[in-house]
N, C-alpha and C positions, 0 to 999 in steps of 0.2 A: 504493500500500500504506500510509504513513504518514498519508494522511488518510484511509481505513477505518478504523485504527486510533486515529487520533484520535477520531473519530467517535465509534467505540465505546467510550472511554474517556471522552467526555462526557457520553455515555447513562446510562452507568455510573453518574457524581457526579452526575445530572443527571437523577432516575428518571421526576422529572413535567416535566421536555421535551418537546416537541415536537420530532425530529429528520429534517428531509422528506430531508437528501441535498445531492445535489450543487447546488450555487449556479442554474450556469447552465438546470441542468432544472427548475426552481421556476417556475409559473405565481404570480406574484409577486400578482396580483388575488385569487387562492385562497387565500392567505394568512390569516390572521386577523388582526384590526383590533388594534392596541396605544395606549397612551399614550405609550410613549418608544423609541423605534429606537435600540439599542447595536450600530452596525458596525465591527469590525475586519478590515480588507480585507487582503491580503498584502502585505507591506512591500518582497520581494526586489528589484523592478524598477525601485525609488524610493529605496530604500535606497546611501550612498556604500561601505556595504563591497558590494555585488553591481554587477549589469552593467548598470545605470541605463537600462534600457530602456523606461521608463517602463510610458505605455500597454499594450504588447504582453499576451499572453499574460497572467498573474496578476492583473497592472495595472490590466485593464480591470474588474475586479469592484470599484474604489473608486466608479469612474462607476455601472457597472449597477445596483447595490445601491439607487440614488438613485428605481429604477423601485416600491420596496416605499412610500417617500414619496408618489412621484404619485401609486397608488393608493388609500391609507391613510390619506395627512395624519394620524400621531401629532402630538403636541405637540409633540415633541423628537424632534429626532434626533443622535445624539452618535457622532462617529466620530473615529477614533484611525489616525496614520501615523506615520512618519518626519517628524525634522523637516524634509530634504532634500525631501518633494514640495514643498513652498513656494517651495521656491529653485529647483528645476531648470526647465531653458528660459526663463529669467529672470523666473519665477512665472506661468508661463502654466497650467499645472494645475490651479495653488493657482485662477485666480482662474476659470479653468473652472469647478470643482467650486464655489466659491462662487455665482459666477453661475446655474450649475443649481438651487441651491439657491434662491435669490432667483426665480428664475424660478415656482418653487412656490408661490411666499409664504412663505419663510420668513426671518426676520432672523437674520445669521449672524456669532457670538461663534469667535474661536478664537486657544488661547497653547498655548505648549509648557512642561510640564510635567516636572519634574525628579525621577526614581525616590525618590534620594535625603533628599527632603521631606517621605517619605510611608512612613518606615520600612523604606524599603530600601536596605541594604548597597553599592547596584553604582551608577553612573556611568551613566544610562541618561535621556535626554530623548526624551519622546515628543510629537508634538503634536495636538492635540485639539479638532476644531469641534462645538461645538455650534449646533445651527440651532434659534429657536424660533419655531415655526408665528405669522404675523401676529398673531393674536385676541391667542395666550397672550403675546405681545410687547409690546401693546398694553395687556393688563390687569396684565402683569407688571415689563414694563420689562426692562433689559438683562442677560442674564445672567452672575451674578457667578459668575468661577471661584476654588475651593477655595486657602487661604491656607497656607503650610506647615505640617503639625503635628508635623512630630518633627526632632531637630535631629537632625545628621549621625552616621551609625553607622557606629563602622568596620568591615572587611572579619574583624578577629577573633573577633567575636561570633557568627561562623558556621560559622569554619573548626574542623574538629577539630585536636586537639594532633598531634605529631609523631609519638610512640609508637603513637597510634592510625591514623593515616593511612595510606589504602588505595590514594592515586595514584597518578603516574607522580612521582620523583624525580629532579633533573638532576643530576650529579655536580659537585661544588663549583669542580674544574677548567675547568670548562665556564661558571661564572658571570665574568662580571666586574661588580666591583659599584661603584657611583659616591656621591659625597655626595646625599640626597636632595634630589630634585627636588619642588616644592609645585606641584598645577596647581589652578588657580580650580575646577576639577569635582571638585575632592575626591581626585582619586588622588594616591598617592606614589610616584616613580619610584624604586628603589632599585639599581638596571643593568637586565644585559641576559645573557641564555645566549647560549651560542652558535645560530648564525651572526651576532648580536648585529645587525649595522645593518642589518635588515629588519626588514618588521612580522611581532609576535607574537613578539619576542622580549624583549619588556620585562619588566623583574619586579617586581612593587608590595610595596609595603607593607602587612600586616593592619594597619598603626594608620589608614590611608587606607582607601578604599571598594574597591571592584571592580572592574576595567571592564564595559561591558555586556557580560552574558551572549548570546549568538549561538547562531543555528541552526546554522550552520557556521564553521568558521575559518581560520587558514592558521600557517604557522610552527611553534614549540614549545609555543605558548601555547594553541593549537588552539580552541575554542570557548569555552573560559571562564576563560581568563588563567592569570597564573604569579606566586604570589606567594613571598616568602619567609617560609620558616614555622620558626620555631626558626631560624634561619641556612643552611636549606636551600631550595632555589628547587622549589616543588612546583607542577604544574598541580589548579587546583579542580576537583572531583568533582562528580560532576553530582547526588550526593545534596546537594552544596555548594551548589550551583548553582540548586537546586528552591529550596532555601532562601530563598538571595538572590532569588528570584523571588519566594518568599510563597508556596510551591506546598507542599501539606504532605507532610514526608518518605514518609507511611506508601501514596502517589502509586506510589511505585516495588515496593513490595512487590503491592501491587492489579495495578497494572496493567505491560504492557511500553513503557515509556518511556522514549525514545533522547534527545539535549542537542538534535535537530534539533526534537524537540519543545517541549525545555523554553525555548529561547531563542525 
């Protein structure tokens, strides 16, 4: 049901798309020829907050996707994971998918990229190979990835004020709060709600960033964190949450749009 509706909600922003459907039923040589391949494959099964199951199920559409390449040879093909497929089974994935890629003729560039760098709000590293076809490699040389252009925004420039806020609220007896904690990734620890020493129950800082926004989550902090707003420990709104995505508000009113989406 949720990727129907995604679907349809892509169609929506998306009038002169082309949208065939499901991955796996794609006659991938049928396809139309492109200059540049943008895949974002599913992250769940590679990702360290899900069941790291790698290949299985979802997984397998990072590999398959590789079969629109064989066919097609764009110039580019550029695809975005976690930065966990690189590491997991002591980078045997990572150098899988590289190698298929090499296998094709293509020379393969790829770093992980930091939300944060690029005017967004949350705590969010993704990582990102690009492949460029021999020829264009050859006449181009190595490609250069994008240099930061926005210095670090904190997480208040998104959240609404107190008076106006529409979230869930934790009761002040339920916080314990600590001197703040400074992490290298931009967040501010400032405690923890109860049940406090699990995860998801941390509370940030709006003068810090966010943590990444999530399709799902666990604890009190549930998919898209718990900051403290005014002296009150409040979970972010998922019209909060669009935000800190870049997703634009008026998203929610259009269409039915759940955090399983928006993360």
């Amino acid at each position: 049901m949720a990727v129907s509706i995604a679907t349809d909600i892509f169609a929506a922003e998306n009038p002169t798309a082309r949208v065939d459907g499901d991955f796996y039923k794609i006659d991938e040589a049928g396809l139309p020829a492109c200059d540049i391949y943008d895949g974002g494959a599913p992250c769940q099964t590679y990702s360290v907050a899900g069941k790291k199951a790698g290949k299985e199920e979802r997984g397998l559409l990072m590999f398959e996707q590789l079969e629109y390449l064989r066919h097609h040879q764009p110039a580019l093909g550029v695809f975005e994971q976690v930065p966990n497929f690189q590491l997991m089974h002591g980078g045997a994935f990572m150098r899988e998918f590289v190698e298929a890629l090499e296998a094709l003729d293509y020379v393969v560039s790829h770093k992980i990229l930091e939300a944060r760098h690029f005017d967004s709000c949350q705590h969010r590293e993704r990582l990102f190979v690009v492949a460029a076809r021999g020829d264009v490699h050859r006449a181009r040389g190595d490609f250069e990835f994008p240099r930061p252009v926005s210095a670090e925004r904190p997480a208040k420039t998104i959240l609404a004020p107190l008076p106006t806020f529409e979230g869930e609220r934790f009761p002040l007896r339920d916080f314990r709060p600590c001197e703040p904690v400074h992490y290298e990734s931009g967040l501010i620890k400032v405690g923890s709600v109860h049940p406090h020493q699990r995860r998801g129950c941390t509370v940030w800082s709006p003068e810090g960033l966010l943590p990444a926004q999530r399709c799902v989550g666990q604890g009190p902090a549930g998919a898209t964190g718990l900051v403290l707003r005014e002296g009150v420990p409040t979970r972010v709104t998922i019209e909060e949450s669009m935000v800190a995505q870049q997703l634009p508000e008026r998203m929610l009113q259009d269409h039915s749009i759940t955090q399983s989406m928006v993360g």
